[in-house]
C-alpha positions as a printed Julia matrix, in Angstrom:
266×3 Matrix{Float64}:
 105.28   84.93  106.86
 105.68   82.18  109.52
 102.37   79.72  109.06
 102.29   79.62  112.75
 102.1    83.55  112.91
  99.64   83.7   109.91
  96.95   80.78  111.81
  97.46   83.02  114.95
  96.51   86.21  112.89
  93.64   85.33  111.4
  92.66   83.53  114.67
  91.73   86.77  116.12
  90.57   88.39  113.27
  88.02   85.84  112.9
  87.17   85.99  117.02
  87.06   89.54  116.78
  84.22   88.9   114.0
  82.39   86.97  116.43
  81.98   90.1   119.07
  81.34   92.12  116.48
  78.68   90.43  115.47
  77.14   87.64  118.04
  75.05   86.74  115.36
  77.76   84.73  113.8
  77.7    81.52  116.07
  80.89   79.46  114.46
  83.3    81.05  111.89
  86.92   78.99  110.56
  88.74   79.23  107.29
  90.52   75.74  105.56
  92.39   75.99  102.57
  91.78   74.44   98.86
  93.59   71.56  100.06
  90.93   70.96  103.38
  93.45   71.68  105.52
  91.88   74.4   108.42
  93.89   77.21  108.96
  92.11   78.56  111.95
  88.82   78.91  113.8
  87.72   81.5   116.5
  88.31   81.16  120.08
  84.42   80.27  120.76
  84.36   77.43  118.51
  85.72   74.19  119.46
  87.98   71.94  117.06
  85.28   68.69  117.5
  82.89   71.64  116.17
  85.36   72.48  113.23
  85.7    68.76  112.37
  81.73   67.8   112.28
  81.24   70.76  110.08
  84.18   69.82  107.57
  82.68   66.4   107.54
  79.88   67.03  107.03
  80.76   69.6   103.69
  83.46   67.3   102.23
  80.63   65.29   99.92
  79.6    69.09   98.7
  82.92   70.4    98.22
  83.74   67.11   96.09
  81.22   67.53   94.09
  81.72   71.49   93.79
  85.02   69.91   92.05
  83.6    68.42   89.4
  82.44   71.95   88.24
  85.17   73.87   89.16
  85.09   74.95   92.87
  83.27   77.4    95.11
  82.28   80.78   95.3
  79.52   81.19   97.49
  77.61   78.51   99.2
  74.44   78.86  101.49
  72.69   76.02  103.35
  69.57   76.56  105.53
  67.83   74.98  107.74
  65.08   75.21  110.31
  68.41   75.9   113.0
  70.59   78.13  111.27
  72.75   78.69  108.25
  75.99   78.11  106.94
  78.06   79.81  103.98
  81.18   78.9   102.7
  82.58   81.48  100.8
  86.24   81.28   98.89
  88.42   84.26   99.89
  91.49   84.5    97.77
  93.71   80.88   98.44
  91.07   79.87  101.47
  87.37   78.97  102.08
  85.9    80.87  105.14
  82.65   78.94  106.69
  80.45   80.65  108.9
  77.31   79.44  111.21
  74.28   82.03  111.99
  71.12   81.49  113.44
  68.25   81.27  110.92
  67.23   84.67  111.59
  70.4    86.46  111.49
  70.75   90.01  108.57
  72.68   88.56  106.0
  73.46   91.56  104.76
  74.73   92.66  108.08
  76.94   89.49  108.27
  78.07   89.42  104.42
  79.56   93.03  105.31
  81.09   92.28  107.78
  82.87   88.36  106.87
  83.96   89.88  103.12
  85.35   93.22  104.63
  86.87   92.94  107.61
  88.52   88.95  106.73
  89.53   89.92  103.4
  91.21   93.31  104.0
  92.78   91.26  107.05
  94.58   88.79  104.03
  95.72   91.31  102.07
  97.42   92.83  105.44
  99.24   89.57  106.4
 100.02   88.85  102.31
 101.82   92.55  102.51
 103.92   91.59  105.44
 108.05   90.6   105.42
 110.57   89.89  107.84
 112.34   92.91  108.75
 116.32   92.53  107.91
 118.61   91.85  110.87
 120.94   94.2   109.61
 121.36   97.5   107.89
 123.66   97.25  104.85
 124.73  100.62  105.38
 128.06  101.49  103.0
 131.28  101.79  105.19
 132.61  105.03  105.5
 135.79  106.24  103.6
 139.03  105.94  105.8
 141.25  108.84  104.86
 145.26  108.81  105.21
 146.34  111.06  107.66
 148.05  114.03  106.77
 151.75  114.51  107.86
 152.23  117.38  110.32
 154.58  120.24  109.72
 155.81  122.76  111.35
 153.82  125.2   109.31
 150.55  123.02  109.3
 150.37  122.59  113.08
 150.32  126.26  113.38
 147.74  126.72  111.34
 145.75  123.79  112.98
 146.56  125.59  115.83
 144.73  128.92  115.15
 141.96  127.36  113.46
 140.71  125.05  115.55
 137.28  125.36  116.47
 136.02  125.94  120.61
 135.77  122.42  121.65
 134.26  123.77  124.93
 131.28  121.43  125.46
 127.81  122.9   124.53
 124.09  122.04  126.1
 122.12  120.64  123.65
 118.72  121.53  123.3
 116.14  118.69  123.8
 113.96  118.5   120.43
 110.18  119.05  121.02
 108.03  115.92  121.0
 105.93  115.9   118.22
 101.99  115.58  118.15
 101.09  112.05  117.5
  98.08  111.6   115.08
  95.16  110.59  116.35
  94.01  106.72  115.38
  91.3   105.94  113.01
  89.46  103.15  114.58
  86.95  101.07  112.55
  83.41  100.92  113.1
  79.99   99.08  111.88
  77.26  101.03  111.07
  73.94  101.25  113.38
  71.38  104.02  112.92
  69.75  105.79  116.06
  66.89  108.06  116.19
  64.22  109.75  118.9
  63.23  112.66  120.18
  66.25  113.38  123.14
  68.73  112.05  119.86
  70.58  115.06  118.93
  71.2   115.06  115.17
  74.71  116.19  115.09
  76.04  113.95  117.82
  77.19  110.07  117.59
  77.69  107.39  119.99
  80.61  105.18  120.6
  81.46  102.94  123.28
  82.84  104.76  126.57
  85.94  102.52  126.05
  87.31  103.98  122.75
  86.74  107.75  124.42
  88.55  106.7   127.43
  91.65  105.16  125.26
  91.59  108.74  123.25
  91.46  110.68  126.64
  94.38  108.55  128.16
  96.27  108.74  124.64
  95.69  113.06  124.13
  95.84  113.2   127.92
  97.05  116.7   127.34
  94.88  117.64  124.83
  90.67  118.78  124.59
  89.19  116.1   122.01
  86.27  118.6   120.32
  84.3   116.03  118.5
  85.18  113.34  115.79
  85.59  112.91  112.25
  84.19  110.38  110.26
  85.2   108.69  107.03
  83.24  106.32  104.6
  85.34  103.67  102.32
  83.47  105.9    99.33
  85.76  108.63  100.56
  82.82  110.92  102.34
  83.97  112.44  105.32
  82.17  114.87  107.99
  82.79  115.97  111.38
  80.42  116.11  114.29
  79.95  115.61  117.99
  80.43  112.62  119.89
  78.98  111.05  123.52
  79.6   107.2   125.32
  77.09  104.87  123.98
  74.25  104.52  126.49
  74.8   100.95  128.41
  73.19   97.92  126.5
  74.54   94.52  125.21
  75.89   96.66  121.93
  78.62   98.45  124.09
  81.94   97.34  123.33
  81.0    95.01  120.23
  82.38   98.09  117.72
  79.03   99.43  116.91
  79.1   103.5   116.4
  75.25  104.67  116.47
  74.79  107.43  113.76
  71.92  109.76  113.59
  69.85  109.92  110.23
  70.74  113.37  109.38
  74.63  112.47  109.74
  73.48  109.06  107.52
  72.32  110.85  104.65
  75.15  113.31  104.63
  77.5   110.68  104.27
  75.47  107.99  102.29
  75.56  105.61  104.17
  73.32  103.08  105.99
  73.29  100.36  108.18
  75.71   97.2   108.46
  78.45   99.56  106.15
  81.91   99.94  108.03
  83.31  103.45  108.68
  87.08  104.86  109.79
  86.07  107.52  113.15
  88.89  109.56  114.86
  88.9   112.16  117.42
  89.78  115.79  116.78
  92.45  117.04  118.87
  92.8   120.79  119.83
């Protein structure tokens, strides 16, 4: 894959991290060599460069006892972790008081499935090698023969041809993190998703009644149930799905995890 084309992919991969979760102030990714491969749109390159300066006397020394895995640094501002990632080193900067278990689910999920995407990817040929087809001689006309061709030919009167029938397009599984909702007007076999992802299926199945959603876990649980727009707060839009308890426990599942949703068409 074209370099250019891979820095631009992970780009917004790693900005789309960022609305996901707003806890995660700063996120880039260098390779083994310290060369950075890409940062997210909120975080300026004089940003990038104090941060690599400041790391290159750790990942020296990190060197001298065979590289990196996972590194954490705190301090009374935030936190930083460098983890490696297959062939690169993704560095991200969260406030002090930030879930890390929230953020470690969704930096080693989402970026790493990302790299395997963009590691499966090949130019598409320009051209079909498709096998030329067999010229035949022609075969010498006779007296005999063109009689015969002439009572056998078929009815080349032109025919109407029939239109085929568009087929159904499957609905799209779109990914989701995890937050739990409860209360007394919280019904127990509905979720909540932002009212933009309902309005994309509605425009998409414009045709069609969407009668709830289905939901599947990454442990292969799936259920269906009922969906409504998320109530407006700061979380709309940032790919949170709220899940009622009842629905969490049916699928084993809890907070921060990532789950596949996608509307049931009838």
């Amino acid at each position: 894959m074209d370099d250019e084309l891979y820095s631009f992919a992970l780009k917004s991969a790693l900005t789309e991290i960022h609305n996901t979760c707003p806890e995660i102030k700063h996120s880039f990714a260098f390779n083994q060599g310290g060369q950075i491969i890409a940062g997210d749109e909120n975080t300026p390159e004089n940003t990038v460069h104090k941060i690599m300066g400041s790391l290159n006397n750790i990942l020296e020394k990190a060197d001298a006892v065979g590289g990196i895995d996972n590194i954490t640094l705190e301090s009374s501002k935030g936190r930083v972790n460098i983890s490696c990632l297959s062939n690169l080193y993704l560095v991200t900067v969260t406030s002090r008081n930030a879930d890390k278990n929230y953020v470690n689910t969704v930096t080693h999920v989402l970026i790493p499935t990302v790299l395997k995407l963009l590691e499966k990817i090949t130019p598409t040929p320009l051209k079909n090698n498709k096998p030329e087809p067999e010229i035949k001689p022609p075969i010498p006309i006779t007296t005999k023969n063109a009689e015969e061709l002439s009572t056998s030919q078929p009815d080349q009167s032109p025919q109407k041809e029939t239109e085929p029938e568009p087929a159904l397009q499957e609905p799209p599984a779109s990914q989701f993190i995890v937050e739990n909702i409860g209360g007394l007007l919280v019904s127990n076999d509905t979720i909540r998703i932002n009212s933009e992802t309902l309005s994309k299926w509605e425009e998409l199945f414009s045709e069609k009644e969407i009668k709830g959603v289905k939901i599947e876990t990454y442990n292969g649980k799936t259920t269906r149930c009922k969906v409504k727009p998320m109530k407006k707060s700061k979380q709309e839009g940032t790919g949170i799905v709220q899940i009622p308890e009842k629905i969490l426990n049916t699928l084993e599942i809890k907070k921060g995890e990532l789950v596949k949703i996608k509307p049931i068409i009838e």
